[in-house]
C-alpha positions, 0 to 999 in steps of 0.5 A, spaced: 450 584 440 456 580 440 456 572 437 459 567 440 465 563 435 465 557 438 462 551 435 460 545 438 459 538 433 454 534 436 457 528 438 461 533 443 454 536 446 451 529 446 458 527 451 456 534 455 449 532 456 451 525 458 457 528 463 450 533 466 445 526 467 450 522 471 453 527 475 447 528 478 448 519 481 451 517 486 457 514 482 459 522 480 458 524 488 464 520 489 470 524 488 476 519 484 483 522 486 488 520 480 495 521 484 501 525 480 506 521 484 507 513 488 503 513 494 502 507 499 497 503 496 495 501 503 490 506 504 486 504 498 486 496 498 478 497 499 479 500 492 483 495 489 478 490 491 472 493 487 477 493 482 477 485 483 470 485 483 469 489 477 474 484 474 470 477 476 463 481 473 467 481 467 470 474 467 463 470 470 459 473 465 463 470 460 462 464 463 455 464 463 454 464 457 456 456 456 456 454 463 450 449 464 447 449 472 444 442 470 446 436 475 449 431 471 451 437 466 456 442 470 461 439 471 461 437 463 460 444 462 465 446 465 470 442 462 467 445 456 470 451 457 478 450 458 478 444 453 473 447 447 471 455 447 477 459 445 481 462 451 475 459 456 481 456 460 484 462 460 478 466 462 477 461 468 483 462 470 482 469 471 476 468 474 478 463 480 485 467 482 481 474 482 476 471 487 482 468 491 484 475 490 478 479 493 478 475 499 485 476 500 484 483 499 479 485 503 483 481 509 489 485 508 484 492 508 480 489 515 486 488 518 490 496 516 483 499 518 483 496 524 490 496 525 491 503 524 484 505 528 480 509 522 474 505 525 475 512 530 474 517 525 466 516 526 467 511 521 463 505 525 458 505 519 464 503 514 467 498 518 460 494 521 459 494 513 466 492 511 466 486 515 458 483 512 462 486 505 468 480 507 462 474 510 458 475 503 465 476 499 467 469 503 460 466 500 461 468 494 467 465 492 465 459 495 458 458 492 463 459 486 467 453 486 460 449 489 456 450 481 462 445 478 460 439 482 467 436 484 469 431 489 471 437 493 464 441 492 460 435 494 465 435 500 464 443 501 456 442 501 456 436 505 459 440 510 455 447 509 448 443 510 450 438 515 453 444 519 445 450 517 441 443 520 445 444 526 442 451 527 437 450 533 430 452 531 431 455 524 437 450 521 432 446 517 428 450 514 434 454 512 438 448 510 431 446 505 431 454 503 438 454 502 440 447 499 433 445 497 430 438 497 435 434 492 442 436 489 438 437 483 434 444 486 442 446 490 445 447 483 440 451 481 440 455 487 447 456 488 447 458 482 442 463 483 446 466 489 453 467 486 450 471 479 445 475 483 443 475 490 450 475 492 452 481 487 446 485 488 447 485 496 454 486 495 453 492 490 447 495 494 453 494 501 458 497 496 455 504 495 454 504 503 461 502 504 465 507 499 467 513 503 467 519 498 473 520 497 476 514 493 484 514 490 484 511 483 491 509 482 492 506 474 499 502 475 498 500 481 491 497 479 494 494 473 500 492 477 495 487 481 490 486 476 497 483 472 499 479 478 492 475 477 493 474 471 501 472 472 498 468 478 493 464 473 499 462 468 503 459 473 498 456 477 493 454 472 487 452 477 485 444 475 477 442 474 478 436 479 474 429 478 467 429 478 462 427 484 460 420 483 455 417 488 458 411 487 465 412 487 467 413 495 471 420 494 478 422 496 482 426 501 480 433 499 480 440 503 477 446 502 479 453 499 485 455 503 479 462 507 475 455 509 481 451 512 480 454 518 473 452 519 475 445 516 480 445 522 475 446 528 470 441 524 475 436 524 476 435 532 469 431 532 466 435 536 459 438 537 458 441 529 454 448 532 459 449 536 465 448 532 462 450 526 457 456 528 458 458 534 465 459 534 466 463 526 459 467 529 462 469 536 469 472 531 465 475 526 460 478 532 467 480 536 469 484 530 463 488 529 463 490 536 470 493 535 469 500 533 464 500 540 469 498 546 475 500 543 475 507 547 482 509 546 483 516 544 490 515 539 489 511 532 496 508 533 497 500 535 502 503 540 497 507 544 492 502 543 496 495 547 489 491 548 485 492 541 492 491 538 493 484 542 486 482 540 488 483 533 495 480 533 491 474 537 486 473 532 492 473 526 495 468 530 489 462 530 487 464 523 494 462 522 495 455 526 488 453 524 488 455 517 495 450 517 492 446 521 486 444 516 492 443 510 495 438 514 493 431 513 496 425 516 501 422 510 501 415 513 496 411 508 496 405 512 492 408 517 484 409 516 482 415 513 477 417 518 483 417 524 488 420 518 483 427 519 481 426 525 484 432 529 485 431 537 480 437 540 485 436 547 492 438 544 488 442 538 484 446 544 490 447 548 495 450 543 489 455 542 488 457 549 496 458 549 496 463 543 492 467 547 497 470 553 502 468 547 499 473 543 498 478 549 506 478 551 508 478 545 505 484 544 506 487 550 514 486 548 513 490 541 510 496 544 515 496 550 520 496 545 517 501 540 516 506 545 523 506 548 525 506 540 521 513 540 523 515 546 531 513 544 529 518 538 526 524 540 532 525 545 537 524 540 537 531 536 534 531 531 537 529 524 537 532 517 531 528 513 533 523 508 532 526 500 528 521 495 531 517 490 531 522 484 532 520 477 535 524 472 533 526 466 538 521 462 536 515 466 529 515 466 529 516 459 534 509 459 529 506 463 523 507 459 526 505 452 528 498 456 522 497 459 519 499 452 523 494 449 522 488 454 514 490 452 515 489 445 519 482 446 512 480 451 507 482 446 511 478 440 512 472 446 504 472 446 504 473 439 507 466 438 503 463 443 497 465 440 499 462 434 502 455 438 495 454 440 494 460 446 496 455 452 496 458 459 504 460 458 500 466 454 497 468 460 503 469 464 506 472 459 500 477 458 501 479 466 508 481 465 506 485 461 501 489 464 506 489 470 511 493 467 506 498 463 505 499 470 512 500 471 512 505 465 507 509 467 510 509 474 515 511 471 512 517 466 508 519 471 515 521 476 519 524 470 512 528 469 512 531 476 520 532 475 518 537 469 513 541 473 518 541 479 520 547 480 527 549 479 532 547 487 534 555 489 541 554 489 545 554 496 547 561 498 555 560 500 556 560 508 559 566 509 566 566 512 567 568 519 569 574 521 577 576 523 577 578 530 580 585 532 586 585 534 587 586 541 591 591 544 597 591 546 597 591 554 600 599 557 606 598 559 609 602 566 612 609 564 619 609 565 624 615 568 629 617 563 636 615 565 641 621 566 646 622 561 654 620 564 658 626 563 662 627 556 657 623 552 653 626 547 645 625 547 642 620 542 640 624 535 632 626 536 628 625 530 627 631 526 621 635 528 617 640 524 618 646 527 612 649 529 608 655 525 610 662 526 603 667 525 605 671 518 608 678 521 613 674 527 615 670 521 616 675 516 621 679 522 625 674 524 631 672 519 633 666 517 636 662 522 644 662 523 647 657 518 642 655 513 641 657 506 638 661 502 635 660 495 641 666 492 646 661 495 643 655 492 645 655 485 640 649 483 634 654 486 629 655 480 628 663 483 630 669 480 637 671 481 639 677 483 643 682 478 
């Protein structure tokens, strides 16, 4: 019977027992790639926005805790948090350019999956989940930056409401459900939207969302989430002036995912049409996308009129969102004629767009079928060799970068020290770019180490020397006849054929030579 040597302490069983319990969830089931070397994070920008929403989780707890949702308190409270709570300037730095940041990340990831088809590979559930993940994602930010109760939140609710009264039927009680009967009651319900019903939603989507197989990339999370942080120290997000009902507002625009919207309600027409029935019939058109599209190939190219569907839409959120930034700067004409846009010109430049975009498009994918015919017909060429650093460089390269590192965390150090202004959140993202950097950089050197060593080129063997051709026959020729009195040319000696043993015994020797007696040099007997 034999007894096992190895030895468990406790706090290895109690890790071995959790492990056990929480694969059996959901979260386990999901299967989480770490990648060896640099892959294009185009495929997982779905990815890096759950990584921007776990960091909003974190930053909008903290801020709870001295956040006030009381009218005449909010915007107080808020001012609270960057001038008196330690770092709460900085927390809600990062908080506000990571909501810009999901937003922003989850259109990029839209767009890529549209692009490139990945809807076709039976993923009509993700994709139809992904755009309601992208409208609720738009919600929350916006009920975000509302609870401060600014100048530019009044504006921003003033709009909302105006626009769910519209709703034909249901807008009014919608508008009381959602906004309530005062500012007093929006406050508090905003507020309970943006911490609890609209993350919960999200989350239960999310896990609906997330294919199985998920890539967690470390430099490339901690690349963006230090662009966050850069982004936050050098553009430090203001708190604006207060909302008073009896001081008339300023000219204020929205955040730049609503300008948009602002652009279409700016035109002074019908407030359901331009502010309902337009973003509806764009959000409802992408649902449907993976059910119309019927092309058999993923690529754009082979694709011509989802491609100049997607290519239009870019352009008018382009134009529009532009368009809704835009404000007339003469201050001697009247506010309202200095917001008003023209709806003739504003609706034209939009129909244009469209056969604009489709022309476009169509010269794109000409030219990108020419190139790939151009190319297949060229004869093919060796395939470019990746960059590769030796040995010697990479270790200079990680000693800079380590170097540079150690000046950053002194940099925020001393900024801590001179009071942790917003300079010290600049510094902090820098930092977490190039340890992103670094570990890029350690990553490859270990993927160099395991590589195995390059088989060493056999040398070209040398060709072969052709054998030489024979000489052509040459046409035999008759011996000329000897003049008489002419000696005939000396031949070559020849050996004399060999005689059978008896007949060369019998005959003598010839006439004239000599034999071994006459020779004095002959080493033979002598005769006596």
């Amino acid at each position: 019977m034999g007894a096992s040597l190895t030895y468990e302490n406790s706090l290895t069983r109690f890790f071995r027992w959790v492990y056990a319990g929480v694969e059996r969830t959901i979260f386990m089931g999901m299967k989480f790639t770490f990648p060896g070397r640099f892959v294009s994070p185009l495929g997982f920008l779905g990815m890096l926005t759950f990584v921007i929403f776990i960091i909003l989780g974190i930053t909008g707890a903290l801020l709870m805790l001295w956040y006030e949702p009381i009218l005449d308190r909010a915007w107080h409270s808020v001012e609270n948090i960057d001038k008196t709570i330690p770092y709460g300037f900085h927390i809600r730095n990062i908080h506000y350019h990571a909501s810009n940041g999901m937003v922003m990340m989850a259109l990029l990831h839209m767009y890529y999956q549209y692009f490139s088809g990945r809807y076709k590979i039976r993923n009509e559930i993700l994709w139809v989940t992904g755009i309601i993940l992208g409208v609720l994602t738009i919600l929350e930010a916006f009920t975000g930056y509302d609870i401060i109760f600014s100048e530019r939140a009044e504006l921003a609710i003033s709009i909302a409401a105006s626009l769910t009264n519209s709703i034909p039927i249901m807008g009014p009680q919608m508008r009381d459900a959602f906004f309530g009967a005062g500012f007093h009651d929006f406050i508090l319900r905003f507020y309970t939207f943006h911490v609890f019903m609209l993350p919960i939603a999200l989350l239960g989507l999310m896990v609906v969302h997330f294919p199985r197989f998920l890539v967690f990339d470390v430099p490339m999370v901690m690349a963006v989430t230090g662009a966050i942080m850069l982004t936050g120290g050098v553009f430090p997000v203001g708190l604006g002036l207060p909302f008073e009902p009896e001081v008339p507002p300023g000219i204020t625009v929205p955040e730049w995912y609503l300008t948009g919207l602002y652009a279409f309600l700016r035109t002074m027409y019908d407030k359901f049409v331009t502010g309902v029935a337009w973003p509806g019939l764009f959000i409802g058109a992408l649902l449907l996308i993976p059910f119309v599209d019927r092309y058999k190939k993923f690529s754009w190219k082979d694709r011509p009129i989802i491609t100049a569907v997607g290519i239009t839409s870019l352009a008018q959120i382009i134009v529009t969102t532009y368009w809704g930034f835009y404000i007339d700067p003469d201050r001697t004409k009247p506010l309202l004629e200095r917001l008003v846009i023209d709806p003739i010109f504003f609706y034209v430049v939009m129909l244009l767009l469209v056969p604009m975009s489709f022309g476009f498009t169509y010269m794109m994918i000409k030219l990108a079928k020419h190139a790939e015919a151009n190319a297949k017909a060229q004869p093919k060429k060796a395939g470019k060799s990746p960059i590769e650093f030796s040995q010697k460089w990479l270790y200079a390269l990680f000693v800079v970068l380590l170097g540079f590192q150690v000046y950053l965390n002194i940099s925020a150090y001393y900024a801590m020290v001179d009071g942790m202004k917003n300079y010290s959140l600049f510094i902090v993202g820098i930092m977490m770019l190039v340890f992103a950097g670094m570990f890029h950089l350690y990553r490859y050197g270990k993927a160099q180490a395991k590589a195995p060593p390059p088989k060493p080129t056999p040398p070209a063997p040398k060709p072969a020397a052709a054998p030489p051709k024979p000489a052509p026959a040459m046409p035999a020729e008759k011996p000329l006849t000897t003049p008489p009195g002419a000696q005939p040319a000396a031949k070559p000696a020849e050996q004399p054929a060999q005689l059978p043993p008896q007949k060369a015994a019998a005959s003598g020797p010839a006439p004239g030579a000599k034999t071994a007696a006459d020779n004095p040099d002959s080493k033979g007997p002598k005769a006596t």
